[in-house]
N, C-alpha and C positions, 0 to 999 in steps of 0.2 A: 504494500500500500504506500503511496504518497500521496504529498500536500493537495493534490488535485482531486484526487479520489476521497480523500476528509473532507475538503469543502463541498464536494458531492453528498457525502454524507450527513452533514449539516444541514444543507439546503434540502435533502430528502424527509428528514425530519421536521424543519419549518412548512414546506408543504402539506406532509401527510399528518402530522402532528397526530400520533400514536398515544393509543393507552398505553400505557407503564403500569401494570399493578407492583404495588409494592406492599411487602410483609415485614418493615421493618423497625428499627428501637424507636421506643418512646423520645430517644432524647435529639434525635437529628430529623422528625416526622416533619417539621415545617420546615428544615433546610433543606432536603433534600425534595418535596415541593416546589418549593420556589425555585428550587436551581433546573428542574426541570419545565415548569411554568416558563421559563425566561429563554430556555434555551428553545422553547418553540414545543416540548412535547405536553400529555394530558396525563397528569398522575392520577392515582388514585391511592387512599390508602387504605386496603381491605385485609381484613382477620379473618370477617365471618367465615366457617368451614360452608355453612347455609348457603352463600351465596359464591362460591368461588366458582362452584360450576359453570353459573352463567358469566360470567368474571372471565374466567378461560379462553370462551368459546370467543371472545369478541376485543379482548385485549390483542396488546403487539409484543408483549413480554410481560414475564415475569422477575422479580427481586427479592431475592431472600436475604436478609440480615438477620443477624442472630446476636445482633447487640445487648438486646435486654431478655435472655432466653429463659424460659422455665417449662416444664411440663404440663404446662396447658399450650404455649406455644410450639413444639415441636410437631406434635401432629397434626397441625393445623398446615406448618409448613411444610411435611411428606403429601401431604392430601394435596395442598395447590400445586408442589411438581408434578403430580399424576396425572392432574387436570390438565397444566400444563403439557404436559408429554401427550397425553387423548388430542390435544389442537395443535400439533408440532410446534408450540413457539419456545423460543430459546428462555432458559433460566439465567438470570447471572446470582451467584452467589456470593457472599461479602462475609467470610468465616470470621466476624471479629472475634479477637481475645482466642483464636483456636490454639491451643498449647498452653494456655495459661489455667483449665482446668479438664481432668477428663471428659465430661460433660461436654462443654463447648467444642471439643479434638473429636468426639464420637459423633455428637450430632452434625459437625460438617461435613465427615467423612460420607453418613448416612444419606445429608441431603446430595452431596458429589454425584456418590454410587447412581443414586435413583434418577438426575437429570438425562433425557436423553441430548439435548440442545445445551451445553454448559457453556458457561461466560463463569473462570474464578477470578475476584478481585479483591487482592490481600495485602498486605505489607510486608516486608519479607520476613521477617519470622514466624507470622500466622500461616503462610506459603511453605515456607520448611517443616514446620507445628502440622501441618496438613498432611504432607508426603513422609511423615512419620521421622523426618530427621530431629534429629536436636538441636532447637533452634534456641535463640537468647530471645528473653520474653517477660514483658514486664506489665501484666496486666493485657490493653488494647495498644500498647506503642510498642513501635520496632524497634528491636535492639542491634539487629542486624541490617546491613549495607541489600541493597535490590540485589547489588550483585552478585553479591551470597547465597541468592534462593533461587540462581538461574537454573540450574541443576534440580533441584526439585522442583522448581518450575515445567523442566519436560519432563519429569519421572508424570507428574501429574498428569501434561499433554496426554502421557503416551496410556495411561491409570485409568481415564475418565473420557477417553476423545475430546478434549477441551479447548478452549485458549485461557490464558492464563495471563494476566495483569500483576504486576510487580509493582508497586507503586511507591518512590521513596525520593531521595532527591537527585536520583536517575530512575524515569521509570522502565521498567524491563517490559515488552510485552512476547509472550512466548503462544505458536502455534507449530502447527505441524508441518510447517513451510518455513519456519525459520524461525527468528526473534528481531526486535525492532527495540531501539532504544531513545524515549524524546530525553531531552533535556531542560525542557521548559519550564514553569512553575517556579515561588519563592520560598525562601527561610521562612518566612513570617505565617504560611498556608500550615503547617500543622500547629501552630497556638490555636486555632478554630477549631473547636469539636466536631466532628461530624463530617469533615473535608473527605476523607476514603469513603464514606459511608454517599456524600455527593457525587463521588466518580462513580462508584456503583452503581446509581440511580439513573447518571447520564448512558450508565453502557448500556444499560435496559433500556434507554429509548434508543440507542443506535441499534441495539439487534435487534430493537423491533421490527426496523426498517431495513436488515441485510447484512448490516456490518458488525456481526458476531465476532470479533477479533477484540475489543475492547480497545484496538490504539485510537480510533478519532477519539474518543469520549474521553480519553487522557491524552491527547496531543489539544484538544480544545479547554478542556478544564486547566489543563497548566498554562496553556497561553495568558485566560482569562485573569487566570491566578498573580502573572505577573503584571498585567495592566491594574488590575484592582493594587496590588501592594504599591506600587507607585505615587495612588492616590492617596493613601491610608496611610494614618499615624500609629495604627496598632493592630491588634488582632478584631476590636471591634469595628472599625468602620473598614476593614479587610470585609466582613461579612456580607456587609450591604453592599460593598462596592463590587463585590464577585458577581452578584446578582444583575449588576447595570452590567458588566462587562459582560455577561454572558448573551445578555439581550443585544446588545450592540455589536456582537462581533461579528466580523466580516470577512469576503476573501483576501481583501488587500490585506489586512492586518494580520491575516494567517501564512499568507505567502511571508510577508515580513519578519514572521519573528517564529514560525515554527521551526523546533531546532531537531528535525529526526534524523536519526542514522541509522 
């Protein structure tokens, strides 16, 4: 993929402006909203087991987060990948905190196995923490370098038939056709809660629309990310400024500053 074929995918997403169902934590539900509102797609934020059926049949994807997990949510999120997998559309999965207790390492594993259409989007020790290596893990932040979990990055590939998102201050993205790495994005994007938990949400509206790989939705969120720091004295008006830059951006400004190899 290149610069050309992202702005394809952007501009596919502002036209068709896809449902995104999203399963995810209480505490990024309105970031991760807006940042898909802005970026042109239609979220939604559905739990009910009741209604996922029809949720399925007529979304563009689905998102699993397992930020805020317990056992009333887990099988709510096995039941919408099935549903899922019944309407072919792609899952993207966001294993937060996966390594940081058996719980969360089992149940990402579980929902992995069950996607047939996978998108994973992790940091790289939840990425390592997944592929069953021994990753350094401190709660939901990485302790480990993206490029540390390029390797269980394809173990995963090759585990789940996936793509795989690495997201850190290079991000890794791995398929079966190779790896890509942006460099985009700033220091200042993880003081913001919920920033991986926003790429997630953005990949779900790009494979809604075709581009199951996860790179546009992290070559456009880290663009975004450094025009917003630019503007912003801090982690807080970073928040709100990601929001305009994501609504505003354009191809000039992605041919400008997208930085992939």
């Amino acid at each position: 993929m290149n610069t050309q074929t992202i702005i394809q995918a952007l501009q596919a997403v502002r036209e068709q402006k896809p449902l995104v169902v999203n399963l995810t934590n209480y505490v990024v539900m309105n970031n991760t909203a807006n940042a898909l509102l802005a970026i042109g797609a239609s979220p939604i934020m559905a739990h009910s087991r009741e209604e996922m059926t029809e949720m399925m049949a007529f979304a563009g994807a689905l998102v699993i987060n397992i930020g805020t997990l317990d056992s009333v949510w887990t099988p709510r999120m096995v039941f919408a990948v099935e549903q899922a997998n019944l309407n072919n559309k792609p899952v993207v999965l966001d294993p937060v905190g996966c390594g940081a207790s058996r719980l969360r390492t089992e149940t990402s594993r579980q929902i992995a196995k069950a996607a047939n259409k996978l998108v994973i989007r992790g940091n790289a020790s939840e990425i390592i923490a997944l592929a069953g290596e021994k990753g350094q893990n401190k709660g939901v932040d990485a302790l480990d370098s993206s490029e540390a979990a390029v390797d269980a990055a394809r173990y995963l590939v090759g585990e789940y038939q996936c793509s795989v998102v690495i997201s850190g201050e290079v991000d890794f993205v791995v398929t079966n056709e190779g790896q890509a790495q942006l460099r985009n994005g700033h220091t200042m994007m993880p003081y913001v809660t919920g920033m991986g938990c926003t790429l997630s949400a953005l990949t779900g509206a790009f494979a809604a629309v075709g581009e199951e790989t996860g790179l546009a939705a992290a070559a456009i969120l880290g663009v975004a990310g450094e025009i917003a720091a630019e503007q912003s004295q801090g982690p807080g008006s970073l928040q709100l400024n990601l929001l305009d830059a994501l609504y505003q951006l354009d191809e000039e400004t992605l041919v400008q500053r997208l930085k992939l190899v």
